[in-house]
N, C-alpha and C positions, 0 to 999 in steps of 0.2 A: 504494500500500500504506500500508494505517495502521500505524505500530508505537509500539507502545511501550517504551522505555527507562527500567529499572530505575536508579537512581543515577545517574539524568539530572544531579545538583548534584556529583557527583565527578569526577577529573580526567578520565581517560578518558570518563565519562559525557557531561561538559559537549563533548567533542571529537563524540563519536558525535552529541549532540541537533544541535548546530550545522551539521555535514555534513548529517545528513537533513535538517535545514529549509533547507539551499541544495538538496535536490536535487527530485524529482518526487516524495518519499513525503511522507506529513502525520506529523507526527512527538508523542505525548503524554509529557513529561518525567517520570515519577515523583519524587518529591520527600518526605522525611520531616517536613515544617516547611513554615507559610505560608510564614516568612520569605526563604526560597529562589525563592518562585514567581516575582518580578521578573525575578531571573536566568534562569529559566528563558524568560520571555517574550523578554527579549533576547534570546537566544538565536533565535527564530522558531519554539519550541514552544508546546504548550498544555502548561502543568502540573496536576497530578494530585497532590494529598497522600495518600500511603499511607503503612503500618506495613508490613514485609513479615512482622514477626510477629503480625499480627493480620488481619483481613479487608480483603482486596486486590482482590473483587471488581469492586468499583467500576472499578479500575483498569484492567481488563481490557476494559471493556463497547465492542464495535466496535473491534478493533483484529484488526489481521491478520498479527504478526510479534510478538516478542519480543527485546529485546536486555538480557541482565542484565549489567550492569557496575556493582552494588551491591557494597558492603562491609563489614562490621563496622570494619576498620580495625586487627584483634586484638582488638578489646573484649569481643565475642562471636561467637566463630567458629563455635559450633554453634547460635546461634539466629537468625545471620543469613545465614552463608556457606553452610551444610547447609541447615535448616529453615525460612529465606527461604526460599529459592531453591527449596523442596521445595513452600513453601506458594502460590508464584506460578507451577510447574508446573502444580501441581495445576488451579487457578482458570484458566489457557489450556488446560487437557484439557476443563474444566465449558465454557468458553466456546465451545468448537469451535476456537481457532485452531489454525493447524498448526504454524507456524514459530515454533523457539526457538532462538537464538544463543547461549548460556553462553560467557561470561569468564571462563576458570579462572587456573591456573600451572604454569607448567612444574616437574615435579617433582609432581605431586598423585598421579601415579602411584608416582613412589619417593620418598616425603616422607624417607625415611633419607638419600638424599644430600643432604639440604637443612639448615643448620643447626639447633640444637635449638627454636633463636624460634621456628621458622617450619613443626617438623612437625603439631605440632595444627591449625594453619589449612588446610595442605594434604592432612591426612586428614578433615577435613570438606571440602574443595571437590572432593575425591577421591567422598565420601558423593554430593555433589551431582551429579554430571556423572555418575555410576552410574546414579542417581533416572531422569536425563532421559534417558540412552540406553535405558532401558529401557520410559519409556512411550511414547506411540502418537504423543508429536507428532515433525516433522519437523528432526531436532537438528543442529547443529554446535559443537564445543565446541573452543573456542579457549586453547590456553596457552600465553603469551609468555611470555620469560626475565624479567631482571631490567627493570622502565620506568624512561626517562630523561622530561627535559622540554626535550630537544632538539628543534629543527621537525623535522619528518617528511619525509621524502624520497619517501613512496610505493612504496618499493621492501624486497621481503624477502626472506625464504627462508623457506620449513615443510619438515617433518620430522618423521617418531615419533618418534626420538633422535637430535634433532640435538647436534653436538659443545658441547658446555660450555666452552668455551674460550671463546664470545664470542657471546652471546646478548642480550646488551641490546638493546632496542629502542626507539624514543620513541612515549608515551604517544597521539598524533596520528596512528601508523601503526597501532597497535593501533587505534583508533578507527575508521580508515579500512578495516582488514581487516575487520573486525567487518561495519559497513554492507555492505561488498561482498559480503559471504556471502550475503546477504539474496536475490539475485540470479541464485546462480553454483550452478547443480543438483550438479555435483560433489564439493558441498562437504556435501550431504544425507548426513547420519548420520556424518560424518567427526569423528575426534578429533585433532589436531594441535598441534605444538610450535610455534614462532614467534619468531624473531627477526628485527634487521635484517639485510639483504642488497641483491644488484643488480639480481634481478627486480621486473618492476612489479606492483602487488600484483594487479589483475585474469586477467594471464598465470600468476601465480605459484598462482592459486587454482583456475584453468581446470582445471592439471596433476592427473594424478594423486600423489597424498599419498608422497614416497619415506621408506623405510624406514630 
């Protein structure tokens, strides 16, 4: 499988490109800036310079999967968290791919429990994972608690509402669910919470989604 990775130069990003290029898929980095492309090569991708707010076509051409783990970072939350994400929907429905991964947050659904920083960015990521369940390609939308940048253990738990008492996860295991979705039919049209935990994340994914 060819895929490509949105904010392949971001932390999570750079985790996801580096797994696929240890694995069997061929992997294209998206990248905002030449200057990023080196890193991306390291890594064992091919990079790609796009705008996600401008024409991303290119970016798309042969590729068979999508995984976005792009971000504004807060800068602009509705022209890249919403309106990316809407505009490289769009450009894998024109290109025929089927498969789209979305990296949300937990909380995008009730941005009110979430502090005040953080409701505009999660009622635009909330706009976007709307966008993609509702067109034709074949979605899974991912939202982990709070990211750490502790190694990864490979092991989680999901949940529609899982308990908020203790939801951090590290940045390497969200990376690592992400890719495995790619894989795991289960996980086809699924929206889910995500934290750490003691399942391994391929068993954890297999299951059906508890409530």
């Amino acid at each position: 499988m060819n895929v490509l990775v949105a904010g392949s130069h971001g932390q999570v990003g750079q985790h996801a490109t580096r797994i696929l290029a240890e694995s069997d898929h061929d992997v294209r980095g998206m990248i905002r800036a030449e200057s990023q492309a080196q890193d991306i090569e390291d890594l064992g991708a091919e990079p790609v310079v796009a705008d996600l707010t401008a024409d991303v076509s290119h970016a798309v051409e042969g590729i068979d999967a999508v995984i976005f783990a792009a971000g504004s970072g807060g800068e602009d939350v509705w022209g890249v968290d919403r309106d990316g994400a809407i505009n490289l929907i769009d450009e894998a429905v024109a290109e025929g791919i089927d498969r789209f991964v979305m990296l949300s947050s937990i909380n995008a659904d009730r941005p009110e429990n979430s502090p005040e920083a953080l409701r505009e960015y999660l009622r635009a990521k909330a706009e976007a994972d709307e966008y993609l369940r509702e067109s034709d390609l074949t979605d899974t939308i991912i939202r982990p608690g709070p990211l750490t940048n502790e190694g990864g253990t490979e092991r989680i738990r999901t949940g529609t509402d899982l308990d908020r008492g203790d939801v951090e996860i590290p940045r390497e295991d969200v990376a690592r669910t992400l890719v495995a979705t790619l894989g795991i039919e289960s996980t086809h049209g699924e929206t889910f919470e995500l934290a750490a935990g003691e399942e391994p994340i391929e068993e954890a994914l297999q299951e059906p989604i508890a409530s």
